[in-house]
C-alpha positions in Angstrom: 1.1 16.1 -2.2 -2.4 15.3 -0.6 -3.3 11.7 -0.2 -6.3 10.5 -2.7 -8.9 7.9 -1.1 -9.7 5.1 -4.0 -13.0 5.2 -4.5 -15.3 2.1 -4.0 -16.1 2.1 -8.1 -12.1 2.2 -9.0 -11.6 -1.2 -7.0 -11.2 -4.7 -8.5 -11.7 -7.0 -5.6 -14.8 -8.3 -4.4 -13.7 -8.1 -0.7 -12.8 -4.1 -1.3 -16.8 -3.7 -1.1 -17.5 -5.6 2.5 -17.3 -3.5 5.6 -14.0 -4.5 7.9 -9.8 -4.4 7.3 -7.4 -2.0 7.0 -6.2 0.8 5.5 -3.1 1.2 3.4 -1.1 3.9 1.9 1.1 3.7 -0.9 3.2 6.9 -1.6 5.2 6.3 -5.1 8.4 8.3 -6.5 6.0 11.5 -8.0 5.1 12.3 -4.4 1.4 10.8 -5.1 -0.3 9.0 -2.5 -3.2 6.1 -2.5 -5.3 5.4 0.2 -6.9 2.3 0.3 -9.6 1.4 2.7 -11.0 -2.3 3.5 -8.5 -4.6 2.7 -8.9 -7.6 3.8 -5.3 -9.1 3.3 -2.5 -7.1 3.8 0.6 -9.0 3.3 -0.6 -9.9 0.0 -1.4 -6.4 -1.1 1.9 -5.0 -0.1 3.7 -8.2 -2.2 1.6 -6.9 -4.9 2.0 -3.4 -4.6 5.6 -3.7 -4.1 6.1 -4.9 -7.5 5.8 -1.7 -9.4 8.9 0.1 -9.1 7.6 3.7 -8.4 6.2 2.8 -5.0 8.4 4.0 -2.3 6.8 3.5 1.0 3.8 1.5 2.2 1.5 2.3 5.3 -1.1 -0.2 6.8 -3.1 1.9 9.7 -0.4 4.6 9.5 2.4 2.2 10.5 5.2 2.4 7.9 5.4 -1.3 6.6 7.8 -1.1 3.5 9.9 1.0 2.1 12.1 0.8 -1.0 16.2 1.1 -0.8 16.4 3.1 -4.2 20.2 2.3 -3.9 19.5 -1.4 -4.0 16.3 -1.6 -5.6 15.4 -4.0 -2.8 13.1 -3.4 0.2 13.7 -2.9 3.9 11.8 -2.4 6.5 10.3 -4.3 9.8 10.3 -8.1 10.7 7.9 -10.1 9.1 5.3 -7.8 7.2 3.0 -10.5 5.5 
C-alpha cells in the first residue's frame, strides 16, 4: 500500500507547522502507512504512537525504530529509541 503524507491541516501540534525535524513512518496491521513530516520530538511521538495496537513498525528518516512482537504484544527493536 502507498505511503500517505499528513497534511499540514490534519495536524494537532503547534510545532508540526515550524520548518525543521524529522520524518516518521508508521505502517499499522491493514498495510496503511503515515508519513509525518517536522516533528520535533521523536521519542515521544513513537511512545505515543506505540500505544495503539495496530501499529506495527515505526520509521524516523527511514531507519526502522520500533516494531511490534505480535506474539508478545510487546515491542523490540534497537537500543535506546527515545
Amino acid at each position: 500500500m502507498k505511503d500517505l503524507k499528513v497534511q499540514d491541516q490534519h495536524r494537532t501540534n503547534e510545532l508540526s507547522f515550524q520548518p525543521g525535524g524529522s520524518e516518521v513512518k508508521i505502517v499499522y496491521d491493514d498495510g496503511k502507512s503515515l508519513v509525518y513530516d517536522k516533528i520535533k520530538n521523536t521519542g515521544a511521538y513513537i511512545r505515543k504512537a506505540t500505544k495503539d495496537p495496530s501499529a506495527v513498525k515505526i520509521y524516523v528518516e527511514g531507519d526502522l525504530k520500533w516494531e511490534r512482537n505480535r506474539s508478545q504484544n510487546s515491542v523490540s527493536k534497537g537500543n535506546s529509541l527515545f
